[in-house]
N, CA, C and O of each residue as an XYZ file, in Angstrom:
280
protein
N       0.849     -1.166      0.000
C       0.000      0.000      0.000
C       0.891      1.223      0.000
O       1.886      1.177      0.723
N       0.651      2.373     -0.758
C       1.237      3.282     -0.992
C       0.881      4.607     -1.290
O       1.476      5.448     -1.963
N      -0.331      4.667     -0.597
C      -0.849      6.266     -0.951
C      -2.300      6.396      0.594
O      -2.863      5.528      1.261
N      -2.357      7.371      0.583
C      -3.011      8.130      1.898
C      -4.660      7.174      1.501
O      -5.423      6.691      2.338
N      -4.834      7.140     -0.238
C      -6.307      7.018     -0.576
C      -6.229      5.574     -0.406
O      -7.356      5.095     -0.528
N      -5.255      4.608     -0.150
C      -5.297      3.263     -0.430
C      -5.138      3.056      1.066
O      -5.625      1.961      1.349
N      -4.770      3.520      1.877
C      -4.796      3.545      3.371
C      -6.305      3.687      3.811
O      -7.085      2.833      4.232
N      -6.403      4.490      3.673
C      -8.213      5.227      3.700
C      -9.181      3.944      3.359
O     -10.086      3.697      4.156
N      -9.002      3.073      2.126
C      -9.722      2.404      1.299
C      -9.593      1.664      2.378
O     -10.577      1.519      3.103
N      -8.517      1.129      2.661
C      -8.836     -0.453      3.454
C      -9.042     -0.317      5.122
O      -9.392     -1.056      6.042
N      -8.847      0.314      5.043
C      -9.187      0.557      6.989
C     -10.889      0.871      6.756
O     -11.794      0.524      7.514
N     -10.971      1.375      5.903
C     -13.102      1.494      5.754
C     -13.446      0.726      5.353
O     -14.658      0.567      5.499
N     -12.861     -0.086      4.739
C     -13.402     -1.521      4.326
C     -13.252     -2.662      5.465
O     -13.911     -3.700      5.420
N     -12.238     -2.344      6.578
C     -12.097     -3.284      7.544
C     -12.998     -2.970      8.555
O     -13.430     -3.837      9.315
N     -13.387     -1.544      8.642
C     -14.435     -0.997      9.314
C     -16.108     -1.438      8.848
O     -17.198     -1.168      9.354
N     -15.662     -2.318      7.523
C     -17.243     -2.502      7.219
C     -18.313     -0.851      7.008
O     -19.510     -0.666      7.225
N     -17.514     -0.151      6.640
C     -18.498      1.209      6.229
C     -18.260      1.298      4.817
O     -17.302      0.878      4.169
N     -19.226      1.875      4.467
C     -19.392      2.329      2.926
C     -19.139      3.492      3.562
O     -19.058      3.941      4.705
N     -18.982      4.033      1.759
C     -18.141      5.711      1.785
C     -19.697      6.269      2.240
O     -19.769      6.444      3.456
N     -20.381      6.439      1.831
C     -21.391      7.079      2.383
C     -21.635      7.615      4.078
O     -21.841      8.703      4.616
N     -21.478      6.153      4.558
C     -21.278      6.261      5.945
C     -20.799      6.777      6.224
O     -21.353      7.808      6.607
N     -19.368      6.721      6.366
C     -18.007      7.295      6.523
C     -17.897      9.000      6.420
O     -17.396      9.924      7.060
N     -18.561      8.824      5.402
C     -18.610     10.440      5.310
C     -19.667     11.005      6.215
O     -19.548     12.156      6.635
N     -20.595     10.327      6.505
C     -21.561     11.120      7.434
C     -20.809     11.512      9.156
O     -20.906     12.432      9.968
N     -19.863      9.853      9.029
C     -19.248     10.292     10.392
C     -18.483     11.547     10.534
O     -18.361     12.181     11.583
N     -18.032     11.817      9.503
C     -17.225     13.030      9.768
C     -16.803     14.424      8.950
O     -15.772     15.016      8.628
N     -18.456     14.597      8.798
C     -19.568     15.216      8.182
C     -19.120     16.005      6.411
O     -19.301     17.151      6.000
N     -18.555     14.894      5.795
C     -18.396     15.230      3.936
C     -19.498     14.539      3.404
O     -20.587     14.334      3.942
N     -19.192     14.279      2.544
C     -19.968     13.725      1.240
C     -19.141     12.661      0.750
O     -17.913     12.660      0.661
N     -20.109     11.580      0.382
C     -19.611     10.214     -0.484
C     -18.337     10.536     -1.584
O     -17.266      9.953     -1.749
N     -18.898     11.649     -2.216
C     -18.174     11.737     -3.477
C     -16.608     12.197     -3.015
O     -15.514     11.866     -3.473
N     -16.977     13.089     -1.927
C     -15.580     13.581     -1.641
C     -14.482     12.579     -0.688
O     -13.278     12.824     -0.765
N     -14.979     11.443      0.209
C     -14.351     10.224      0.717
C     -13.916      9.696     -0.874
O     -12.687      9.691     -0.799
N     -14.286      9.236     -2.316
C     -14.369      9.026     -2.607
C     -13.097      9.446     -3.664
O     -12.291      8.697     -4.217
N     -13.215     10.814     -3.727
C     -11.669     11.424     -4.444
C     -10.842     10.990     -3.074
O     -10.129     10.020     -3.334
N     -10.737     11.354     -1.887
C      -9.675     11.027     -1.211
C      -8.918     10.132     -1.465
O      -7.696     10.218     -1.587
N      -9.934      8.703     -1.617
C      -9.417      7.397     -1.975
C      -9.252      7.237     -3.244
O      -9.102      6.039     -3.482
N      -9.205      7.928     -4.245
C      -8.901      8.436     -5.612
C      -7.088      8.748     -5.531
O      -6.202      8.387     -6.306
N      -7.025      9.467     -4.406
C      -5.826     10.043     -4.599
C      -5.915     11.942     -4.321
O      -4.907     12.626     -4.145
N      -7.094     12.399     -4.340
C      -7.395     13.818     -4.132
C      -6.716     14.276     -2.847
O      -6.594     13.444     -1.948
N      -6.251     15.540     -2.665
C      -5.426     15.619     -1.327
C      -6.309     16.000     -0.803
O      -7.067     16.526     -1.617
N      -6.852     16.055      0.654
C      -7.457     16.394      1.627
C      -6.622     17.433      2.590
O      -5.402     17.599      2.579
N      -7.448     17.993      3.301
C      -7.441     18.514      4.487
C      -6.532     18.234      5.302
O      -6.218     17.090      4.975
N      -5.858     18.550      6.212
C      -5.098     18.191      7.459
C      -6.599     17.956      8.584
O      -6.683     17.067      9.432
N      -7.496     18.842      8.334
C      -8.752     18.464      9.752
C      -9.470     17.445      9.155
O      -9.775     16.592      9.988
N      -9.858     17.202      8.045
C     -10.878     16.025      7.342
C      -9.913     14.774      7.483
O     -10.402     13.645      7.451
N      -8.715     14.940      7.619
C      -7.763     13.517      7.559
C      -7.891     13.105      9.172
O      -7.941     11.950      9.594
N      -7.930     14.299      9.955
C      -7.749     13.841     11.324
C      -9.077     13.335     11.889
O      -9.026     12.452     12.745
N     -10.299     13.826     11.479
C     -11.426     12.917     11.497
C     -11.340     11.747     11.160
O     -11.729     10.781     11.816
N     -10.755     11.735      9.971
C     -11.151      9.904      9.423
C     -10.018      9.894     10.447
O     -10.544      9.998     11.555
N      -8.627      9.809     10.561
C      -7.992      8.854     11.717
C      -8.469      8.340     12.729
O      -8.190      7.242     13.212
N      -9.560      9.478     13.264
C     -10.284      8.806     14.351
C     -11.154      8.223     14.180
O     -11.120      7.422     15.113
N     -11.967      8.021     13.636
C     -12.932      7.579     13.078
C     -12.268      5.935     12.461
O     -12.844      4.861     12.633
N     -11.061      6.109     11.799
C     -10.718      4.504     11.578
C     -10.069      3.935     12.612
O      -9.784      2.743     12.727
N      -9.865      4.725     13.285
C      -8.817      4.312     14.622
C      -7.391      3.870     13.883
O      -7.186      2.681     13.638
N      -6.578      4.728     13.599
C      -5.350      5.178     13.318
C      -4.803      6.439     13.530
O      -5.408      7.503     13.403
N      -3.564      6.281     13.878
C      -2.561      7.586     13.925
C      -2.939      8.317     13.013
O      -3.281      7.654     12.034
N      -3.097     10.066     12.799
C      -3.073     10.726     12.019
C      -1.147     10.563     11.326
O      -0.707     10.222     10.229
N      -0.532     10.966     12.510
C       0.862     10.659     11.807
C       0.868      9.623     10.634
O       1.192      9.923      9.484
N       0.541      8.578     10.970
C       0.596      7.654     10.025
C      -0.101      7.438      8.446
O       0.397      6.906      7.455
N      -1.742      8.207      8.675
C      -1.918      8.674      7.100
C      -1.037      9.428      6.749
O      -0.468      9.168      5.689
N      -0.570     10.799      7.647
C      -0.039     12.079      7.103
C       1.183     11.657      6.411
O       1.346     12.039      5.252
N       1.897     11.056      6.872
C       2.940     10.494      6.433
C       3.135      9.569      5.143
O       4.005      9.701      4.282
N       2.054      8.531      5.208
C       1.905      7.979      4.314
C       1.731      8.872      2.952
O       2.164      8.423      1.890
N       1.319      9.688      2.991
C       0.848     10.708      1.943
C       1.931     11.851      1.555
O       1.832     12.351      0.434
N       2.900     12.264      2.375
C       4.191     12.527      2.497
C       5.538     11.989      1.885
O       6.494     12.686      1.545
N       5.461     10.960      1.828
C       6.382     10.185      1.468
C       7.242     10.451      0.091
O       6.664     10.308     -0.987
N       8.509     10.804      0.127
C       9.117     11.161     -1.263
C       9.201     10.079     -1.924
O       9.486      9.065     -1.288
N       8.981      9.983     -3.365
C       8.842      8.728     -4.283
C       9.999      7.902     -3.870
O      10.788      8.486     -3.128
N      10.337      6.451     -4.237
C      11.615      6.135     -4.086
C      12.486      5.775     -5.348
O      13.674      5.481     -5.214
């Protein structure tokens, strides 16, 4: 796994939520969970919702999404 949106993807999928859901928890829209996991950059506060919300480190998306190519 290698991007913030592929992080995102599977922790909501291990969470058993659809994007819909997901987004209600932490009050966006389907479509826009939806670019995230696309690859769309987000927020520093919309990322720290979903961390909590998936129960993960924000460090650890932020980072993930950070990362210089190799």
């Amino acid at each position: 796994m290698d991007s913030v949106g592929q992080l995102l993807a599977q922790l909501r999928e291990e969470k058993g939520l659809s994007q819909a859901e997901l987004a209600k928890l932490v009050g966006t829209t389907a479509n826009h969970i939806c670019d995230l996991e696309r690859g769309k950059p987000g927020s520093i506060a919309l990322l720290a919702k979903l961390a909590v919300v998936l129960d993960v480190p924000l460090e650890e998306v932020w980072l993930r999404g950070n990362r210089p190519e190799p």
